[in-house]
PAPA-343326 format. One line per field, with one value per residue (C-alpha): residue number from 1; residue in one letter; x, y, z. Coordinates in steps of 0.5 Angstrom, whole numbers, plus 500, padded with zeros to 3 digits. Layout:
i = NUM, ...
aa = A, ...
xx = X, ...
yy = Y, ...
zz = Z, ...
***
This chain:
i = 1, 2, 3, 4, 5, 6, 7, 8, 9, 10, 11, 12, 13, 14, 15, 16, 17, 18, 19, 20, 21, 22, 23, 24, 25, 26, 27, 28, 29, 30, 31, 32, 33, 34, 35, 36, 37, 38, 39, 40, 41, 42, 43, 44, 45, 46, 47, 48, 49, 50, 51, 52, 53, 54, 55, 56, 57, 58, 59, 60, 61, 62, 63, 64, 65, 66, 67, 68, 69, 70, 71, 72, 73, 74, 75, 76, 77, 78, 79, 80, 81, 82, 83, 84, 85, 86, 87, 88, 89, 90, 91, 92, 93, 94, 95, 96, 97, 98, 99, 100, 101, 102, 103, 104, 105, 106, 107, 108, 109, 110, 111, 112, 113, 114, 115, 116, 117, 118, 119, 120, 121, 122, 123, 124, 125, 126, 127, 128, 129, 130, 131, 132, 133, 134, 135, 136, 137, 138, 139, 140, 141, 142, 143, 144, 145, 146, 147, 148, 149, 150, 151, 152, 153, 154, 155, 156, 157, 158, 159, 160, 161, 162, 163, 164, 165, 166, 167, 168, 169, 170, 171, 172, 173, 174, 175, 176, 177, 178, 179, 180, 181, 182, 183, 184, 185, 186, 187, 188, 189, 190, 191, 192, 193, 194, 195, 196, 197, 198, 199, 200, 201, 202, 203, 204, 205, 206, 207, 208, 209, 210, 211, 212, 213, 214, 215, 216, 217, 218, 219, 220, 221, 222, 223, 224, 225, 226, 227, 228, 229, 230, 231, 232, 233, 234, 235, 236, 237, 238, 239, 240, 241, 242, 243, 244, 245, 246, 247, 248, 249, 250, 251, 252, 253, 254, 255, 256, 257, 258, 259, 260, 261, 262, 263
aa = X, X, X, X, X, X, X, X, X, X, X, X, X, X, X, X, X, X, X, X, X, X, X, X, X, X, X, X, X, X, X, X, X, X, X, X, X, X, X, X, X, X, X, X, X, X, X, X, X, X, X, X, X, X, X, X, X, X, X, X, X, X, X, X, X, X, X, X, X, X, X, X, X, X, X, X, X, X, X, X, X, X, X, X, X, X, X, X, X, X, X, X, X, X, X, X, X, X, X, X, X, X, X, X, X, X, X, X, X, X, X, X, X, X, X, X, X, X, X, X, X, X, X, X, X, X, X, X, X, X, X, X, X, X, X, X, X, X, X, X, X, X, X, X, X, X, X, X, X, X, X, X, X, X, X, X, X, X, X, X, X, X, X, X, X, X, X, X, X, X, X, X, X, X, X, X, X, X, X, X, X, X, X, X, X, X, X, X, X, X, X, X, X, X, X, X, X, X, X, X, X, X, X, X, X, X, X, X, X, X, X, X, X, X, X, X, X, X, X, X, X, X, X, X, X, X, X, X, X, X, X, X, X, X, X, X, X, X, X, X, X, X, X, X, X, X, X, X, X, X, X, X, X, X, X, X, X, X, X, X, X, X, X
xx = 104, 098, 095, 087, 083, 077, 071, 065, 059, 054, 046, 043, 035, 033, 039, 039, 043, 040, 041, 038, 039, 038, 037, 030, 027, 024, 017, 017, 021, 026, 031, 034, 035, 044, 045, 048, 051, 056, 058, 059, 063, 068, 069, 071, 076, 079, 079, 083, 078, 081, 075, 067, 062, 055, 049, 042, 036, 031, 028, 027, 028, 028, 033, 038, 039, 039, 046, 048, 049, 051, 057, 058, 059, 064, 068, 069, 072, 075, 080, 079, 076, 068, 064, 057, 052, 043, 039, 045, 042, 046, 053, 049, 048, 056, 057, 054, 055, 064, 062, 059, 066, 066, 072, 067, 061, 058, 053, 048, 041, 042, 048, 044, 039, 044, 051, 053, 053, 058, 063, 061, 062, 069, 070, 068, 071, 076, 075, 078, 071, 067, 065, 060, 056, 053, 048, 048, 044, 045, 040, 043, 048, 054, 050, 050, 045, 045, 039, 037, 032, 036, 035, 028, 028, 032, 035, 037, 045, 049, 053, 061, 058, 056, 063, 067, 062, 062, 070, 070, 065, 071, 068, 074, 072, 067, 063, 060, 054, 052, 044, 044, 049, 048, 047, 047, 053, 055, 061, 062, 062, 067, 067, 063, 068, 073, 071, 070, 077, 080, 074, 077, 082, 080, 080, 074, 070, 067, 061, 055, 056, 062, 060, 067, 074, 075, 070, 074, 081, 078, 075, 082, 085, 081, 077, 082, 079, 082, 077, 073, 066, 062, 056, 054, 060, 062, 056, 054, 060, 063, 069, 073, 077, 082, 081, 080, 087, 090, 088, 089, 097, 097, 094, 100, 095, 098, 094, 095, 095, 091, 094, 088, 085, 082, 077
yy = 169, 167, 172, 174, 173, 176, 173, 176, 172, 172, 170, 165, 166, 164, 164, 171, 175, 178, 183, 183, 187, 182, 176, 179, 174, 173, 172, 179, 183, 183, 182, 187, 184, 185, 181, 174, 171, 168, 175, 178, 173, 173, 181, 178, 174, 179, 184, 178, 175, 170, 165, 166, 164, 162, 161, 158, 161, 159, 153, 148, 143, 149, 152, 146, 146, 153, 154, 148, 150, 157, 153, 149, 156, 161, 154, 153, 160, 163, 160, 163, 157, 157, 155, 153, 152, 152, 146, 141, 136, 130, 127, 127, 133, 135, 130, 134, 140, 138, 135, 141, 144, 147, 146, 147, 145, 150, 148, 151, 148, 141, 141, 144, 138, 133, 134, 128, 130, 134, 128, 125, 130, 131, 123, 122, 129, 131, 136, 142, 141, 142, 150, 150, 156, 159, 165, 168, 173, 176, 175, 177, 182, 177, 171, 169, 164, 160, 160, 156, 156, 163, 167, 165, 159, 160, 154, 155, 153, 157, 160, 158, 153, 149, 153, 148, 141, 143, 144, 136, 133, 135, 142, 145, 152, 157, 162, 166, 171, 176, 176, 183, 187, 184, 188, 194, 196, 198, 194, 187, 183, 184, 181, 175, 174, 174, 168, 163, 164, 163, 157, 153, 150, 152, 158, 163, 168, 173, 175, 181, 188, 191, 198, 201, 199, 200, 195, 189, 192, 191, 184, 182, 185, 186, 180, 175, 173, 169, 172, 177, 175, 182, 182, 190, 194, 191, 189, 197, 198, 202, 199, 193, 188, 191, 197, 192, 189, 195, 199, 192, 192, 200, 198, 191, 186, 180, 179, 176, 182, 181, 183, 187, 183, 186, 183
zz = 353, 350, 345, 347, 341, 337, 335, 331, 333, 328, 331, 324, 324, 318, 314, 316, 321, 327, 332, 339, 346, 352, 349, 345, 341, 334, 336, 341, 334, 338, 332, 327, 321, 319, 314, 309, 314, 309, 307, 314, 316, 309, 312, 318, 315, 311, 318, 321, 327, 330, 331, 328, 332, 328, 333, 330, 332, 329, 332, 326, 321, 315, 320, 321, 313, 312, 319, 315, 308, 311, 314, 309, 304, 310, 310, 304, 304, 310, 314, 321, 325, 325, 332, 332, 336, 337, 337, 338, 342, 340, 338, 332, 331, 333, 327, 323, 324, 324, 317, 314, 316, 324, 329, 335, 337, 342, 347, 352, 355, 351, 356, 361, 361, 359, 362, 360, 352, 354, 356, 350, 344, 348, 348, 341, 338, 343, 348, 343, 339, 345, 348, 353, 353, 359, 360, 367, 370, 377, 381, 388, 389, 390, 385, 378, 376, 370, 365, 359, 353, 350, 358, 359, 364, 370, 372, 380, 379, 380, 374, 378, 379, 373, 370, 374, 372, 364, 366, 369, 365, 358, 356, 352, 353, 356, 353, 359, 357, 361, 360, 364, 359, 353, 347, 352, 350, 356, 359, 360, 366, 370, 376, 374, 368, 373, 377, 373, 368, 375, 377, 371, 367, 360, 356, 358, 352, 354, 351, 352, 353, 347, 347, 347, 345, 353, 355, 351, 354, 362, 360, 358, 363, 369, 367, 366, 360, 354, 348, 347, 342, 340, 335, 335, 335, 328, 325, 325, 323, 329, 329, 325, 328, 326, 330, 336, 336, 335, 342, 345, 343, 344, 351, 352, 351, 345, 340, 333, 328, 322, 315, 312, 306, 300, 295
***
């Protein structure tokens, strides 16, 4: 059996790392500043994450070349695999960003608007390299609608259904992010969750709602993800990575477990 993954997520804005609840944005002071980037990742390295995942939020040339030396230095030092996303519109753009030392390019409203990008950073980097990030709301009691431009703009698909295109246009992953429970800490989204790990072919990573240790065992479980990706829970220190994965084994879930380093 496959082992479940852990991911610390970390959102870049200005070369700092931020946190927000329900996708609260820069401009409204909706960010709490958490800290180096760098440094948060290198603790999550010696906790034992499997993945990091770096988002750049800031939406400028100055930022670009900030998330750029951020992962060109968590490269150089860590050895845990480093997805980035934010602001990648192009083939170019992915080159970049693998250059400087990701495994994993994650996009979201640049595939929305152009799903052929998701095809052709699978056919010049492989499929592996690219994860499409999906941001859903429920709109209806049984619909999840997919929006864009960081949750602000609704884009009327619906969220299975866009799944199931960035699955068949060579998407390597799926990171879905629940709009509605992010940063609340009160759970994730089950069911949604549910109905696309079982939609598609490639792993699916749950994102929005960690709060309880609890919260990532039903995700696994009942959720049928294959990751789970927090931000809060270890930035504010509430738990380490470690603490996670040993209430997953306790609770018959495979995961790696980390030997703890000390610096």
């Amino acid at each position: 059996m496959l082992t479940k993954r852990v991911i610390p997520c970390l959102d870049v804005h200005d070369g700092k790392v931020t946190r927000g609840v329900q996708f609260g944005r820069a401009e409204e002071g909706g960010l709490r500043n958490v800290g180096d980037p760098v440094e948060l990742a290198l603790r999550y390295n010696d906790q034992g994450a499997d993945e990091m995942v770096f988002f750049d939020i800031t939406a400028s040339a100055h930022g670009r070349t900030s998330m750029i030396d951020v992962i060109e230095r968590t490269a150089s030092q860590c050895f845990m695999p480093l997805t980035v996303g934010g602001g990648i519109r192009a083939t170019a753009d992915m080159h970049t960003m693998l250059h400087a030392g990701a495994d994993k390019i994650s996009i979201n409203s640049s595939a929305l608007a152009t799903p052929e990008l998701i095809t052709a950073g699978a056919e010049r980097f492989g499929s592996q390299c690219i994860v499409v990030s999906i941001d859903a709301k429920r709109v209806e009691p049984d619909r999840w609608e997919v929006f864009s431009h960081g949750g602000r703009k609704p884009t009327g698909l619906d969220a299975v259904d866009w799944a199931v295109r960035a699955f068949a246009l060579g998407a390597g992953e799926i990171v879905l992010n629940s709009i509605d429970a992010d940063g609340t800490k009160a759970g994730y989204d089950l069911t949604i969750t549910r109905r696309i790990s079982e939609a598609v072919g490639v792993p699916v990573v749950a994102s929005g709602g960690a709060g309880k240790l609890e919260h990532m065992v039903d995700v696994l479980g009942e959720g049928k993800a294959d990751a789970v990706l927090a931000a809060s829970i270890f930035h504010f220190g509430e738990y380490t990575v470690g603490d996670v994965k040993q209430f997953l084994a306790q609770h018959g879930i495979p995961v790696r477990l980390p030997e703890v380093v000390t610096r």
